[in-house]
N, C-alpha and C positions, 0 to 999 in steps of 0.2 A: 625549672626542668619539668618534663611531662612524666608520665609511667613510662616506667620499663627504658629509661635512658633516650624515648623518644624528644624531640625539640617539641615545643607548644607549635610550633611552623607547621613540622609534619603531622601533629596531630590533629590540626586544626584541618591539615589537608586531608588525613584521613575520614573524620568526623565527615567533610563535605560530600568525599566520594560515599560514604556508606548514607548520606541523606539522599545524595540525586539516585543510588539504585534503588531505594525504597519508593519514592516518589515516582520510579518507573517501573514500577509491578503495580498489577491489581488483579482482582479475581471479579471474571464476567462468564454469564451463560454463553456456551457456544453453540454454534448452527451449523450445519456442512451443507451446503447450497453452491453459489453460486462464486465465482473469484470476482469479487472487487477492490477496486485499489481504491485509495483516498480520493476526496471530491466527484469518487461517481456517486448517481441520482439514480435508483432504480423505483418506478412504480411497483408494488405489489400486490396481488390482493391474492388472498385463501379462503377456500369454506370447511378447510380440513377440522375439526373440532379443537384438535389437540395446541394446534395452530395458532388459531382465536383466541383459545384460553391464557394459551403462552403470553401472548403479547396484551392482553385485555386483562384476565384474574392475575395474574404473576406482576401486573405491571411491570414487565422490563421496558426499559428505554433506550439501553446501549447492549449490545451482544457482540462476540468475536463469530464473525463471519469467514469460517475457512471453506475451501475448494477441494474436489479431486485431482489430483495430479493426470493430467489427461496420458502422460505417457506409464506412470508407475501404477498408474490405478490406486494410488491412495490417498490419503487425506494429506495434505500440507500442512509442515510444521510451522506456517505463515500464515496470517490472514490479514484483515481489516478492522479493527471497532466498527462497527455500525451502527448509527440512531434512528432509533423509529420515530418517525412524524406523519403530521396531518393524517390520525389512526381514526376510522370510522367503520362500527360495524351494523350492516343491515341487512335482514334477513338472513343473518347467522354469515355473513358474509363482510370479509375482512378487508377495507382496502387501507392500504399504507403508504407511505416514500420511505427506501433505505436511503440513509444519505451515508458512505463511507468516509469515516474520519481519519485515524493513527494505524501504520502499518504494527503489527504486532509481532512476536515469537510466542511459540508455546511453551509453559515451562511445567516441568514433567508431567505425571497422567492426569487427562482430565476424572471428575468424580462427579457420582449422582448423588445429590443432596436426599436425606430424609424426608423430608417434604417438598415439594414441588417436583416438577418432571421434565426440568430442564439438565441438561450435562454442566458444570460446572467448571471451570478450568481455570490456573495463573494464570496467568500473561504478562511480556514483558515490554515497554514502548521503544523497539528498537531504534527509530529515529528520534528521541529526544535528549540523547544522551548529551548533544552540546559541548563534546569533550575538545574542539578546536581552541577552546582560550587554554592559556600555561597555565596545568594546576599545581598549585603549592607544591601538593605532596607528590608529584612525578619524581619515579625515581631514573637512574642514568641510562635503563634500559629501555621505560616508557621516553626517554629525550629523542635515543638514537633510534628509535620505531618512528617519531615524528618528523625526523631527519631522512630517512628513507622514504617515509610517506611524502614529505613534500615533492620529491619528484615526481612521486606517483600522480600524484594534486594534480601537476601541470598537464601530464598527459590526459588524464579526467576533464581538466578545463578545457582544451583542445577539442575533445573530441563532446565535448558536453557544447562548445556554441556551433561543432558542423551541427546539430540537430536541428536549428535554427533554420536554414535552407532547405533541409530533408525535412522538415513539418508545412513548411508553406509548400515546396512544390506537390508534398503528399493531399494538400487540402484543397489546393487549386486541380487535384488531376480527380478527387473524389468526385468534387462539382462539376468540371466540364465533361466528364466524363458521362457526367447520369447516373452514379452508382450510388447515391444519396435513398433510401428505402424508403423516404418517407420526407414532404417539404422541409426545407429546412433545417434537414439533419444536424447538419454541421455547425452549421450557427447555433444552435439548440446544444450539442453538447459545450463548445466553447464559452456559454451558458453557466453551463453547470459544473466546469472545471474550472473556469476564471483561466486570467496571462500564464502562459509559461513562467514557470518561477527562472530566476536569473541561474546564471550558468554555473556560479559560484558553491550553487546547491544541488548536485550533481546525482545525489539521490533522488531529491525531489522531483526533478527533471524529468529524472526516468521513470517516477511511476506518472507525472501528467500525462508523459509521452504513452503510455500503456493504456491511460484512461481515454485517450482519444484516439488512439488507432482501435484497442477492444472495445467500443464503445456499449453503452447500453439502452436502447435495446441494439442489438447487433449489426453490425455495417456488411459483413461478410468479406471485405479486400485485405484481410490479413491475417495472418498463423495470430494463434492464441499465446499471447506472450506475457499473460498477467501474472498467471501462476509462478513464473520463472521470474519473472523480477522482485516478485514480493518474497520469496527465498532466498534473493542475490544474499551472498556472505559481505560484498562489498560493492559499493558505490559503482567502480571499475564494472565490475561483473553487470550490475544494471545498466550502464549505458553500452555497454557492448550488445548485451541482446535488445534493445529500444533500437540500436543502428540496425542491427541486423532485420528486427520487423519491419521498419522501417522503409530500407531499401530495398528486400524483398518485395512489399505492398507497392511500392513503388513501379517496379519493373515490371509487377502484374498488372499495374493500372497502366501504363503507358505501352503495354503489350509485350515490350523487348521478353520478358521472361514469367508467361503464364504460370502461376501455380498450379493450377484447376482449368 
């Protein structure tokens, strides 16, 4: 027998869940810039001092990269991990690659440290929770939230492989169209997002789909839809707004329905 009348079954279960939430927090400097979602590539370069210093004397390597909310005017309680690569500075002049990794949450206030001059903040790795295999220690309420969820699944998987038509026709009407900014655009991001993850991954999905219709640097044929998916509370809620960018950019690129 375990403490307190638990089974070793459920405690072993518990033990697991109180390891996978630790192993999903950490504390990283944060930025408020620009919204990127995971597997975007942004060039950067700054001559700001404070800038330089950050990234060069602090040696940081990874930072939570959050956005303004373009409609609330405020910071999002979402962002990206970001790592700094290929970092060279000349003539006090900084260039960089963010490369965007793990979607995050914030967890409660960020803080300034005593030393250095970066904001400091928890954070929590929202998509790695993995909680789809049966855990031990599920009790009868977490069963029948899984049982309700499976339905939900189906409609998700549904509506996660129509994407799959609505990203080729959106890529083929980018190109024939001319509205590509720069050679090669498309091919260039598709680069640096890698395949569509499978349909199965219906989060994942929706932030690819975010990374390639907002791309960076910017395509201009679509509402800003990153901010909003890196908030979704659910998988569901991310691919419903990725459809909606989607078809939207769509009707503006094939004319039926200008936005601008």
């Amino acid at each position: 027998g375990g403490e307190g009348g638990l089974s070793d079954e459920a405690l072993a279960g518990l033990y697991k869940r109180v390891a996978k939430v630790k192993s999903n927090v950490a504390e990283v400097p944060l930025l408020v810039m620009d919204s990127m979602v995971p597997r975007q590539r942004l060039k950067f370069s700054a001559d700001d001092p404070e800038m330089v210093s950050l990234i060069m004397d602090d040696g940081i390597k990874v930072f939570g990269m959050l956005a303004v909310d373009p409609v609330r005017k405020e910071v999002t309680p979402y962002g990206s991990t970001v790592e700094i690569q290929d970092e060279v500075v000349e003539g006090g002049r900084l260039t960089c690659v963010f490369v965007a990794l793990k979607r995050f949450k914030l967890l409660g206030d960020p803080w300034k440290p005593d030393e250095g001059q970066h904001v400091m903040s928890k954070i929590e790795f929202v998509d790695d929770a993995g909680g789809e295999e049966a855990d031990e220690g599920a009790d009868a309420a977490e069963r029948m939230a899984r049982i309700v969820g499976e339905a939900d699944r189906e409609a998700d998987r549904a509506l996660s492989e129509e994407l799959e038509g609505l990203v080729h026709q959106w890529k083929e009407l980018v190109v024939s169209k001319g509205r590509e900014r720069e050679p090669n655009q498309i091919q260039n991001i598709l680069q640096d997002i890698g395949d569509m993850p499978p349909a199965d991954q219906p989060m994942d999905r929706a932030l690819w789909v975010a990374a390639l219709i907002n791309p960076l640097p910017a395509l201009g044929v679509s509402l800003e839809i990153r901010p909003a998916v890196l908030c979704s509370p659910t998988a569901s809620n991310a691919l419903q707004i990725v459809h909606g960018g989607l078809t939207t950019s769509i009707a503006h690129l094939d004319g039926s329905k200008p936005m601008w």
